[in-house]
N, C-alpha and C positions, 0 to 999 in steps of 0.2 A: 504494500500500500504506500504512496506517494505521500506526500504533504498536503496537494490535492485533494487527493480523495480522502486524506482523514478528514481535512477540515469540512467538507461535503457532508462525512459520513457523520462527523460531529453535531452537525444542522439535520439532521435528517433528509438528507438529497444525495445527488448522483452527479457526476461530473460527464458532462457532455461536450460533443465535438461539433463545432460549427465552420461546417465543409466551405460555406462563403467564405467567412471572415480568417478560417484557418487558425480556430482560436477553440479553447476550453474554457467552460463555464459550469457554474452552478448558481443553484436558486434558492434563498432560502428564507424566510417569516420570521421576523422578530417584533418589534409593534409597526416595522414596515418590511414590503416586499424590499428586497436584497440583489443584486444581482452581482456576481463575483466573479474575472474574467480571472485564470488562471493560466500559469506556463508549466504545462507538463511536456510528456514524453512527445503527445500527438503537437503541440503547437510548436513546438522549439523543431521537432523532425518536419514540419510544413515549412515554417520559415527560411532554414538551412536548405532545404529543395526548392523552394523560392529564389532562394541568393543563387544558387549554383545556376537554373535553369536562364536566369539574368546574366549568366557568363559571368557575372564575381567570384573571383579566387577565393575569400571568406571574409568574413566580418567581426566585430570586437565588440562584445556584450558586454555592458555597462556593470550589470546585476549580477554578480556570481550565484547571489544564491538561487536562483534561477534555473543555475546547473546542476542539480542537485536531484536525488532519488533516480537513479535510471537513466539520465538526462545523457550520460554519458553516453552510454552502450548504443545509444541511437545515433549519438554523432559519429562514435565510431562506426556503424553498421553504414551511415552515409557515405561516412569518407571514407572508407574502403570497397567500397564501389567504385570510388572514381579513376 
């Protein structure tokens, strides 16, 4: 389980993938609707296919913690494709 997904699973919700935007979310009720855009495995592996498919060599992510839980194994699984 991600950071993501505990903090989803701590609200009682699910972390979903939003194929447009190429982004994870979730949703969740507190005395208001909530909306929580997240960086997991599937957005950080969309963006990174993004950059490359733009013919960019790579890019420099501000946020490390960002990298974090899995985050890795995906970049590596990209860029050992290439």
């Amino acid at each position: 389980m991600n950071i993501a997904q505990f903090k989803a699973a701590v609200n009682c919700s699910t972390v979903f993938f939003d194929e447009n935007m190429g982004a994870s979310y979730f949703t969740y009720n507190s005395e208001n609707p909530h909306l929580v855009w997240v960086e997991d495995t599937r957005a950080i592996a969309y963006k990174h296919n993004l950059i490359k498919s733009a013919g960019f060599k790579g890019i420099y992510w501000e946020n490390p913690y960002c990298l974090l839980e899995g985050n890795w194994e995906a970049l590596t699984a990209i860029y050992k494709k290439a």
